[in-house]
N, C-alpha and C positions, 0 to 999 in steps of 0.2 A: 711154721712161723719163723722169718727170720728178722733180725734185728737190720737196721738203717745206720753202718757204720760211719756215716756223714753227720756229725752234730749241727743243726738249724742253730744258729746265732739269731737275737732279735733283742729290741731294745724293750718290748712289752710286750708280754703274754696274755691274751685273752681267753679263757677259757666260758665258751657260752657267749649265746648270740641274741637274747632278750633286751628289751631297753635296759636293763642295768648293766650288758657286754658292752652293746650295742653306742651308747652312747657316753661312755668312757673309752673305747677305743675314736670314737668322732671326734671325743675333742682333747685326748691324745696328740693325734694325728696331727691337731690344727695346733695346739700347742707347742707341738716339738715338730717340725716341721723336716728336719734331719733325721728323725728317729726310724727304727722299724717297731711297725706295728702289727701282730701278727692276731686274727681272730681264730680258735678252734672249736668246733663245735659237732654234735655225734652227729646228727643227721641232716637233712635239708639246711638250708642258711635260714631258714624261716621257720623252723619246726622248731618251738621254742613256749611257755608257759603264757609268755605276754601276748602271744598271736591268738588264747584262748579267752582273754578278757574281755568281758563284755562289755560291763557297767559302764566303765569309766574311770577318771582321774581326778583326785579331791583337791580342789586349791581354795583359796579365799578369791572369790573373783570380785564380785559386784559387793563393796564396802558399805555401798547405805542400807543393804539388810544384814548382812554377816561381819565377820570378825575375825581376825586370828584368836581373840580368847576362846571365842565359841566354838573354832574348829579343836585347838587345844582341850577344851574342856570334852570336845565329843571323846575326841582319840584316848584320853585318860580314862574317859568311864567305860569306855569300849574296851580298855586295855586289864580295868578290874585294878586299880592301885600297883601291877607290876610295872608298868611303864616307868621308862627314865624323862623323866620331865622336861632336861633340857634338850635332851635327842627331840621331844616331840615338838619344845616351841623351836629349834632350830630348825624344822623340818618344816613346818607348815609355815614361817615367816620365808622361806626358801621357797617356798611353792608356786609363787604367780611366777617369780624371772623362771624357770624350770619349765614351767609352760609356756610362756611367754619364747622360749627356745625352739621350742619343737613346734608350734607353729612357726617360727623362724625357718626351720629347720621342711616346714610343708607337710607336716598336720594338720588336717581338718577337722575341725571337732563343728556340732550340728547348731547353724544358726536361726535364731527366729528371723520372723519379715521384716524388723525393724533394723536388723543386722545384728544385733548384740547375741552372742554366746547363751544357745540353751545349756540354762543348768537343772541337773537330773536331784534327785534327794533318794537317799537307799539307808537302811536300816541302822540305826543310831544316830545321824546324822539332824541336825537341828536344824538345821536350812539346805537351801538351793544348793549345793557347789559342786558336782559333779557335770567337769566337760565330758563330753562325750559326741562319739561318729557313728550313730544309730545306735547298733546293741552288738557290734565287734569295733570297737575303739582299740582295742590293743594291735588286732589285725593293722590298721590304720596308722598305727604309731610305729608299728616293725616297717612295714614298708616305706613309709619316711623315711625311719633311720638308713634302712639298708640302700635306700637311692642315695643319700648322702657318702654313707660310707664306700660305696662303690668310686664315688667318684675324687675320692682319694688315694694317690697314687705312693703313699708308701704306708697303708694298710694290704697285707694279705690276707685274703681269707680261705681257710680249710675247710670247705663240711665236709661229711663223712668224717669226720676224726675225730676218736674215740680218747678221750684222757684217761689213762691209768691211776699214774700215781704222780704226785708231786715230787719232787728232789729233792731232797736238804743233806744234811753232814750224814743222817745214815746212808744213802745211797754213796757223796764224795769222798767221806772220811772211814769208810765202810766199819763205822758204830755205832752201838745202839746209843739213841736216844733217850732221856727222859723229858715229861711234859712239861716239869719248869725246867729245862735246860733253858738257854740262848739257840736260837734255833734258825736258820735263816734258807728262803727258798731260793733254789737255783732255776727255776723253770718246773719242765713235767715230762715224763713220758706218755707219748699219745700215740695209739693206735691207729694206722692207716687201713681202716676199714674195705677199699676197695682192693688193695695193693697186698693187705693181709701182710703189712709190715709193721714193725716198731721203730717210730720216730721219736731221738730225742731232742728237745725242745732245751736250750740254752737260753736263759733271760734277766736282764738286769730286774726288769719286775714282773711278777703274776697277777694279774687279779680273777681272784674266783667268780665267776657269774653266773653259775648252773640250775638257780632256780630250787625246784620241790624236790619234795620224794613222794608225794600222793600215788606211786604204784606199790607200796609194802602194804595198801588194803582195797579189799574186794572193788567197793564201788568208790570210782574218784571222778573226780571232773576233768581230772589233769591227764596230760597226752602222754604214751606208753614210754614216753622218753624219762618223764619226771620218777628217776630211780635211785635219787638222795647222792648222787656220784660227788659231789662239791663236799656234802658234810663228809662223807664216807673218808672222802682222801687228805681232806684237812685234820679229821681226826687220827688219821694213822701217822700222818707227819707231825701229832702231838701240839696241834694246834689247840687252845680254849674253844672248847661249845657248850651251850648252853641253855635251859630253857626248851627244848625239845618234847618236850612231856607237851609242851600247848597246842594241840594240832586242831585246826578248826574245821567244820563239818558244816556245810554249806548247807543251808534249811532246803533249799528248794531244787534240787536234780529233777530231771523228769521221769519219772518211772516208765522206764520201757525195758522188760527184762532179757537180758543177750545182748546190750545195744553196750559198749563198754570202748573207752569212758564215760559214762554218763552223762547225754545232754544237759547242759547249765540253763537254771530260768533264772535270768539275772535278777540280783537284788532291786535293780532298778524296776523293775514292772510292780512288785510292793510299793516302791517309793512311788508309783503312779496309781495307787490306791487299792491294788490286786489284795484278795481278802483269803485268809485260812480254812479251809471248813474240815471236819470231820472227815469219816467213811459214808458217814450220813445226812452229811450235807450243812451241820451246826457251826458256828463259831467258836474257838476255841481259846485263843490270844489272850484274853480278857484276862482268863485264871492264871496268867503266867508273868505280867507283865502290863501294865501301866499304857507303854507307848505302844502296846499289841503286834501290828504285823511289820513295825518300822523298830522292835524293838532289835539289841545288837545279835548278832548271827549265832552266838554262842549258847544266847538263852529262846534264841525259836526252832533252833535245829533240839535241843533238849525236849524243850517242851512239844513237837512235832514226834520226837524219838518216845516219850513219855504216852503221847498219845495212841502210839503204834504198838506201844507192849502193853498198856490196859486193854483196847479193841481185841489186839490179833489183828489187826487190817493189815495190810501189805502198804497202805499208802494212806496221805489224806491228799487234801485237794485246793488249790490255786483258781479262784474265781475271780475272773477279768470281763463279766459279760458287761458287767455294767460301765465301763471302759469303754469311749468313743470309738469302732472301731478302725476308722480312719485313721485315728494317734497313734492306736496301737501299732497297726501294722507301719506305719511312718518312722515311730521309734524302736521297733523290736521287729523288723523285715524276717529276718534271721530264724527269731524263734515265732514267726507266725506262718513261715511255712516249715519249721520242722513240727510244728502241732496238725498245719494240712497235710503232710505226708502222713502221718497215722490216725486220720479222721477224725478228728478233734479241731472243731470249728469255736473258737474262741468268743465268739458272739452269744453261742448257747450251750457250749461245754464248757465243764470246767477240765481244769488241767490236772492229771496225777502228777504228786510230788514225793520224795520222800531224801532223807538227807543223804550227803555226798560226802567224802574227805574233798578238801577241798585247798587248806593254806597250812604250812607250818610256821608259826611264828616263831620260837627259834633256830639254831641253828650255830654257825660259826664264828667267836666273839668279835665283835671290831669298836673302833671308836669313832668320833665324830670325822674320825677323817679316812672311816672305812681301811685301817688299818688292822688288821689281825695281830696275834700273838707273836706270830714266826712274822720276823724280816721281811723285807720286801714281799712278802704276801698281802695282798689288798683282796677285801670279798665285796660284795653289794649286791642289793637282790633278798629274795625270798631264802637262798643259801644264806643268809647271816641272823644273827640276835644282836641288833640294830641299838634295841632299849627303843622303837618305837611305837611296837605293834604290844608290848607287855604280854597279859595272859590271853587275847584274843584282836587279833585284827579290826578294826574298823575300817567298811567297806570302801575299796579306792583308794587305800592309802596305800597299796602295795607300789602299783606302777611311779607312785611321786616319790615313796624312799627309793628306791632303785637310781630315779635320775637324779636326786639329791644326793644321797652318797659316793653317786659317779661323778658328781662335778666337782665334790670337796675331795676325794682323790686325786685329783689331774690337780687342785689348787696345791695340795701336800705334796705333789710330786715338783711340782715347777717350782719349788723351792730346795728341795733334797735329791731330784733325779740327777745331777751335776758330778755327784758326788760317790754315786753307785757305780762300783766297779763291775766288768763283765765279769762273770764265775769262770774260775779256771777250774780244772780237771772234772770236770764235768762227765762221771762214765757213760758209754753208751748203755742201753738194755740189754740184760744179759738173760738169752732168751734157751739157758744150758737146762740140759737134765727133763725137756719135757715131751709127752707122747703124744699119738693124734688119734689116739682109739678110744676117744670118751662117749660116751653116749649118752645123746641130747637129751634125751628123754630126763636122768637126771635133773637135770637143770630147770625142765618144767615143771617136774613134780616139785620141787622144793621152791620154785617161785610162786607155785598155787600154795603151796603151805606157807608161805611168808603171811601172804597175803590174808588166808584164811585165820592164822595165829592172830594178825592184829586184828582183824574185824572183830572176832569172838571175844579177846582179852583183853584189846587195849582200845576199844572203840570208844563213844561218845561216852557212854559211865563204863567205871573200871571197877575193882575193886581188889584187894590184897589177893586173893585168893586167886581171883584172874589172872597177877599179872606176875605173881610167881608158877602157873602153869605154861604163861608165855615165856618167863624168862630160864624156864626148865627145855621147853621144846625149842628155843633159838640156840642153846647151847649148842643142843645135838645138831643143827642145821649148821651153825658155824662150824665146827669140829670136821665134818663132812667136808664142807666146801673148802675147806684148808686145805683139807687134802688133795683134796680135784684140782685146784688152783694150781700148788704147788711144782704138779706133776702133767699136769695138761696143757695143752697148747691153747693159747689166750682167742679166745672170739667176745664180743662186744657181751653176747648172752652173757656170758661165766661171769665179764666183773663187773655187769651190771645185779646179778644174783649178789658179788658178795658184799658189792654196796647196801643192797636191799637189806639183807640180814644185818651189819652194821649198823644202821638207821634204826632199824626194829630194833635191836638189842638197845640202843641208846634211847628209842623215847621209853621202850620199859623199864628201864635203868632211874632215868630219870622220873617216871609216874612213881617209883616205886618213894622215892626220894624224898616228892610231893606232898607235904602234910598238909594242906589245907588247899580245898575247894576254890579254883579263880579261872574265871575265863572261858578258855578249851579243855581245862583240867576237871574232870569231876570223876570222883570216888566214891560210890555207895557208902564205903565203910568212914567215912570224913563227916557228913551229912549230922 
């Protein structure tokens, strides 16, 4: 491994390529029109958490049935009383120009005959508001953005390039830090994946945009990339996080065992009247919940989980027969033929389901203007604790804080970017003292135990007793990997491992913390 003894100069650091990267470097770019904009990202330019979203995007569109109160009021009871109230009415009054953009911008979201904007409705939601482009609207939204951003000529973009660590005064002033110091980012070191070099990145600003960590357990919905790397490196540079204990567990994966990540059956085909049954075919929703299979994600993915350990069943089931199947297949193309690829004909089968990790709703602190703790650090995205999403998400609000957060960054910048000087003495990566005789195998086995650790201890219910046998076995896996780290030559595998454990240790940290029952949080011993 050698180090890149040329420091990259750049006016903004992108790190991560989703709509919340994606569309704060676009209007960056148009913003400062002189600037360098730099986008980094670990794999494909496209290989990203928002390219997996199905549903859709929640805004207030058609005014003579819905409301900003109503959408506010959903996101608060979705959120369980944690939510930050004004984050949520700032968020959703923000919502139609936000849309209103990206179709600007050459989004397509799916019209009826008469032209008007079909609106989808998914679980907790009290009306219509969900745009949406079939049942991959995220896919649809990335490739907007990234035609856009292409064709702006003082954006660069890296894939393949792996971020390490952030820079601040420990790396400049070579001291340690504390987490309320003054703290301020200078850019990042990021791994050139093909090159198998170390690039350092110089920048007047950061923003983190890296999305989940839905790979520290067995089943996720989310793509092998999503490896906590944003919290991971914000908290080693003693940034504020927070609220990570809230991990949400998507009710409805499709049970196909081996198939990993987990096929998502979006929330939207409930919002189209899709019904819950047993192992035996019964209805179940009723005992759980009021609004039944529209009721918020946190209390059907429970109550589904709840069903599975009374049975023993492996699964319950997703009934859509009675569903036009025209519609279906019209608005969920997608998942009507990933159910014909495994003979599962949706007319007269029902679907196996069973829950998935799926969202973290915290993550790395920011304020209304997507500002962090540490200086010029900016986050957005499912990498942050927004105060929007509180103790559990409500469906579709993910992709609209993202590009909300990203446009009140570019507003707070184009008032204070003037004034940000470029970082002096910025050292390179210092890549001394390490060997090339590690063996991989390691690195598997402890990422199968991450994974295993949270499933078992810190899954959908926890309990004291669980999550101090997780918070005993991640020790030793930190411990370990310190040392491997230390001493070994750096490949994407290793710091995605030690991001992973980092993440784990931090929601168990944080469950442990947790006194009381809300959202994604639930405790046996609370109860």
């Amino acid at each position: 491994m050698n180090a890149e003894k040329k420091i990259q100069h750049t006016d903004f650091l992108v790190i991560g390529s989703g709509i919340a990267g994606l569309s704060f470097a676009l209007k960056t770019a148009i913003q400062f029109p002189k600037a360098r904009v730099v986008i980094v990202t670990k794999n494909e330019k496209n290989e990203c958490n928002t390219k997996y979203a199905q549903g859709g995007i929640a805004t207030v569109w058609d005014k003579t049935v819905d409301s900003f109160e109503q959408h506010i009021e959903d996101t608060l009871r979705a959120g369980d009383d944690i939510c930050d109230e004004e984050v949520v009415k700032m968020v959703v009054k923000n919502a139609p120009a936000r849309l209103q953009e990206l179709i600007n911008w050459g989004a397509q979201f799916d019209k009826l005959k008469d032209g008007s904007y079909s609106l989808g409705r998914e679980g907790g939601h009290s009306q219509d508001r969900i745009l949406h482009h079939k049942d991959i609207t995220g896919a649809e939204i990335e490739r907007a953005l990234l035609e856009q951003v292409e064709q702006k000529e003082n954006i660069d973009f890296y894939d393949f390039h792996y971020s390490i660590d952030l820079i601040t005064e420990h790396q400049v002033k070579k001291k340690q830090i504390k987490r309320l110091e003054k703290i301020t980012c200078f850019g990042a070191y990021v791994l050139d994946v093909k090159k198998n070099i170390v690039k350092t990145f110089s920048s007047k600003v950061t923003m983190l945009a890296t999305g989940g960590n839905g790979q520290v357990y067995n089943t996720t919905t989310n793509p092998v990339i999503a490896t906590g790397d944003g919290i991971a490196m914000a908290y080693r540079a003693k940034a504020e996080v927070s609220e990570v204990e809230f991990i949400q567990f998507h009710p409805t994966a499709l049970f196909n065992p081996g198939e990993y990540p987990a096929f998502l059956i979006s929330e939207a085909v409930r919002g189209e009247g899709a019904i819950l049954r047993d192992f035996n075919g019964n209805r179940f929703m009723k005992k759980y919940d009021e609004r039944e299979e529209l009721a918020s994600r946190d209390i059907v993915a429970r109550a589904i989980d709840n069903e599975l350990k009374m049975s023993g069943d492996p699964h319950v089931y997703l009934d859509c027969t009675h569903i036009a199947y025209d519609e279906f297949n019209k608005h969920f193309p997608n998942i009507n033929e990933k159910c014909l690829s495994l003979g599962i004909d949706v007319r007269k089968d029902y679907i196996p389901v069973s829950p998935a990790q799926h969202y973290i709703c915290g993550g790395v602190d920011v304020n209304k203007k997507a500002k962090t703790s540490i200086k010029n650090l900016y986050a957005c995205g499912e990498v942050t604790r927004s105060g929007l999403h509180g103790a559990n998400r409500l469906a579709s609000n993910s992709l609209l804080e993202g590009i909300v957060f990203a446009h009140n960054a570019v507003e707070n910048l184009s008032k204070r970017f003037h004034k940000i000087n470029r970082p002096t003495n910025v050292p390179v990566w210092n890549d001394s003292g390490i060997v090339k005789n590690m063996e991989k195998i390691l690195i598997t086995h402890d990422r199968n135990e991450v994974k295993t650790i949270m499933s078992n201890y810190v899954g959908i219910v926890r309990s004291n007793e669980r999550l101090l046998r997780a918070e005993r076995r991640l020790k030793g896996l930190y411990e370990d990997n310190k040392r491997l780290y230390d001493h070994s030559e750096l490949s994407v595998d290793l710091c995605e491992l030690r991001n992973l454990i980092t993440t784990a240790y931090l929601i168990t940290q944080f469950s442990k913390n947790r006194k009381e029952n809300k959202g994604g949080f639930y405790s046996a011993d609370l109860v």
